[in-house]
C-alpha positions as CSV (number, residue, x, y, z in Angstrom):
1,X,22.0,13.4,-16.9
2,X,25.8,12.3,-16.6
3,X,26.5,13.4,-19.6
4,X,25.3,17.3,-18.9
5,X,27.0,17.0,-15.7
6,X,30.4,16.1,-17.6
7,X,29.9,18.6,-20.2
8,X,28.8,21.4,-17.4
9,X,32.4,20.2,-15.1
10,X,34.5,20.7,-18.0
11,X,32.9,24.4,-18.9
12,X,33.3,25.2,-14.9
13,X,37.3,24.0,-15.0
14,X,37.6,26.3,-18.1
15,X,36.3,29.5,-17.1
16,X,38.4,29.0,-13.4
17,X,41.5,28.4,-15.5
18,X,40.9,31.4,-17.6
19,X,40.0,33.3,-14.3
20,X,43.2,32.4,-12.6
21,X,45.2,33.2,-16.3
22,X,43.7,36.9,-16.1
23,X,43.7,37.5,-12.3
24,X,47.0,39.4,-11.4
25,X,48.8,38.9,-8.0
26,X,47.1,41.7,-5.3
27,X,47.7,42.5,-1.9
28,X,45.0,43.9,0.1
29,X,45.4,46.2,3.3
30,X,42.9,47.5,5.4
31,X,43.1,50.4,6.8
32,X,40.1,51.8,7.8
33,X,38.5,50.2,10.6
34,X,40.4,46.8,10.4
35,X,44.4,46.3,10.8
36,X,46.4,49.3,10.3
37,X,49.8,50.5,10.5
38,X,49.7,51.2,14.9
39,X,48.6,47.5,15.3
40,X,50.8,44.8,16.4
41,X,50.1,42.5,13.8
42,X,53.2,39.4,13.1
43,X,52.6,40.3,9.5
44,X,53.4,43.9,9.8
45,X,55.3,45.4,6.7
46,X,54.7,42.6,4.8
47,X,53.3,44.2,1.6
48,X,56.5,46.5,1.9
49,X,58.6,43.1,2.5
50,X,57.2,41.2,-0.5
51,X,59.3,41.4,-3.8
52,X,57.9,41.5,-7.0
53,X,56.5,38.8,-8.4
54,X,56.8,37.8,-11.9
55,X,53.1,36.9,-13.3
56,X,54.3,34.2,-15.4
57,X,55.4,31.9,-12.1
58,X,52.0,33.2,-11.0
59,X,50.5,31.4,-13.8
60,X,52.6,28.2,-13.8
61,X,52.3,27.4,-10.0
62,X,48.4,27.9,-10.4
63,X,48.6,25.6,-13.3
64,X,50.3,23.4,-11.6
65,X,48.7,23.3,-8.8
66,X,45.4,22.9,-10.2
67,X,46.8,20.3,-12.1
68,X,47.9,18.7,-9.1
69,X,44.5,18.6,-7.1
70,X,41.7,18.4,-10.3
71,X,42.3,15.0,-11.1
72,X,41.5,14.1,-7.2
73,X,38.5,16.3,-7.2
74,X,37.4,15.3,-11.0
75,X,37.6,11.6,-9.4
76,X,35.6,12.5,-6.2
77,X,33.2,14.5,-8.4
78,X,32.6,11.3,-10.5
79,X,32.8,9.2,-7.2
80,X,29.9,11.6,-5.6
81,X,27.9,10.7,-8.9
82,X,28.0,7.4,-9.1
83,X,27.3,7.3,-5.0
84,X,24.2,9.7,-5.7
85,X,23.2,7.5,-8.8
86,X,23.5,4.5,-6.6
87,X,21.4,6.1,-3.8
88,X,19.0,6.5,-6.6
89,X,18.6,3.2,-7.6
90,X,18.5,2.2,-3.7
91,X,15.9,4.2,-3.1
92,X,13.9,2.7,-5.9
93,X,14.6,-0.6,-4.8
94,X,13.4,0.2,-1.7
95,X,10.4,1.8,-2.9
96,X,9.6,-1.6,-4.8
97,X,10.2,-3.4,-1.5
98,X,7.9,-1.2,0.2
99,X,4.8,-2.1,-2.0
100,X,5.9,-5.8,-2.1
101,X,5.4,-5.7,1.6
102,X,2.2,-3.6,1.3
103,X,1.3,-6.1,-1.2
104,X,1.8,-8.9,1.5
105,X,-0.2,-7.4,3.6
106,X,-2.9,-6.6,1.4
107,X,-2.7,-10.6,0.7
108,X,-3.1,-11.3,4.5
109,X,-6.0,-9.2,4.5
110,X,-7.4,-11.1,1.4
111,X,-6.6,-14.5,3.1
112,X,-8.5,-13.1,5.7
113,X,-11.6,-12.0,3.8
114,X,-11.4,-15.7,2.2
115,X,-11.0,-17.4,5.9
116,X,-14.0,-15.6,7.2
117,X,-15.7,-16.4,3.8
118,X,-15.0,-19.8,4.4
119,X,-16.7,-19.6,7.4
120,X,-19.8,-18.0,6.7
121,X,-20.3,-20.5,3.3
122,X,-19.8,-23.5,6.2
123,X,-22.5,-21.7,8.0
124,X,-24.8,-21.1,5.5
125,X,-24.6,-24.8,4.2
126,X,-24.9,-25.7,8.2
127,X,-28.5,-23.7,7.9
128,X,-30.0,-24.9,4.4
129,X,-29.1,-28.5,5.9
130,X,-31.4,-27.5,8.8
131,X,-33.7,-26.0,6.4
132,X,-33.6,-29.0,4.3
133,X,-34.7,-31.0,7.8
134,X,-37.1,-29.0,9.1
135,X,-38.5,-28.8,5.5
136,X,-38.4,-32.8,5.2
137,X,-40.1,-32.7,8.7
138,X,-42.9,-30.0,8.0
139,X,-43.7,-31.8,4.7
140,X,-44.6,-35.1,6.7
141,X,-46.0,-33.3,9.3
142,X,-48.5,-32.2,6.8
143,X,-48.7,-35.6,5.4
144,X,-49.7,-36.7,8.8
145,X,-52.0,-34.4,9.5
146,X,-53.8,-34.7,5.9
147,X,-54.1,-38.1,6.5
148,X,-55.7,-37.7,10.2
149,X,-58.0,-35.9,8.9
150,X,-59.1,-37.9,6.4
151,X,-59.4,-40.5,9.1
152,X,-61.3,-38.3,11.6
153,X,-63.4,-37.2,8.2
154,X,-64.1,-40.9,7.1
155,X,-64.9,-41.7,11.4
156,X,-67.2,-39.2,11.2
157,X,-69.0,-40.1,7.8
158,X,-68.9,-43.6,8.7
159,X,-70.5,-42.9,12.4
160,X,-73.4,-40.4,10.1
161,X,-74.1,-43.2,8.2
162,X,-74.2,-45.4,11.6
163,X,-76.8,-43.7,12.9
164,X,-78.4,-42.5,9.9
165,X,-78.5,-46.8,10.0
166,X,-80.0,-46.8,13.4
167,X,-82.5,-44.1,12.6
168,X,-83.8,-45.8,10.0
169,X,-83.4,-49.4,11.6
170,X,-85.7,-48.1,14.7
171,X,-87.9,-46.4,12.4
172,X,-88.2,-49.8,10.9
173,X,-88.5,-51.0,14.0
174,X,-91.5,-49.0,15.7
175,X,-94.4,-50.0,15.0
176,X,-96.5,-48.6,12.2
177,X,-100.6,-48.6,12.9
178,X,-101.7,-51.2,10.0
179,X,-104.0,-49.1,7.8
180,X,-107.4,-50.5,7.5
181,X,-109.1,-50.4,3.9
């Protein structure tokens, strides 16, 4: 990109030197509408007043005066460059910067997400520990009550059989009418 802008300088400083080589010495006056020859102007009867002037000096003073000034403006005209190319590459660093700081915040947000994930793993561990009780608890709940009713099951076969015992005990005990042959 410098390069083209070099190249495109130097063709610009050509074609105005060749202009200014080319370009004769002319005095304009206006007359219509503009200054004329009734107004008090401090520059009346200058054109008349002028001498001739010899094109060659023409050409040398604007030589030499754009001789003078282009190696100040060639010099701010790479100085302007380099400041724009600079500005560039501030920009992009700036850019980068930007996303870092998106970035940073995006890791916030992520420590964040892995905070509140934290906290919801300690509360589901906090729940299957409770789970895990109640679980323990149920299972010898049911234990318990299995074996009560075994129990009540076994108190109530072994009070059948009592009185299935004292049925037959006070059948055996009535009296039976001897059978006569």
């Amino acid at each position: 990109m410098r390069s083209s802008n070099l190249a495109s300088d130097q063709a610009f400083d050509a074609s105005f030197l060749k202009q200014k080589k080319e370009k004769r010495f002319s005095v304009w006056c206006f007359n219509e509408g503009g200054l004329g020859p009734g107004d008090a102007s401090p520059d009346e009867g200058v054109v008349e007043d002028l001498p001739l002037i010899d094109e060659k000096a023409v050409e040398q003073l604007t030589e030499g005066l754009i001789s003078h000034y282009l190696p100040d403006l060639q010099r701010s005209k790479s100085a302007l460059q380099e400041l724009t190319q600079n500005q560039v590459v501030l920009l992009e660093t700036l850019e980068q910067e930007i996303s870092k700081f998106k970035e940073c915040n995006s890791i916030l947000d992520i420590n964040a997400l892995f905070s509140e994930a934290k906290h919801y793993h300690n509360k589901y561990v906090n729940i299957r520990n409770e789970m895990m009780v109640l679980h323990e608890k149920t299972s010898k709940l049911k234990k318990r009550a299995l074996k009560l009713q075994q129990k009540r099951q076994k108190e109530e076969l072994e009070r059948e059989q009592q009185r299935e015992k004292e049925l037959e005990r006070e059948k055996q005990l009535t009296a039976k009418p001897a059978r006569r042959t």
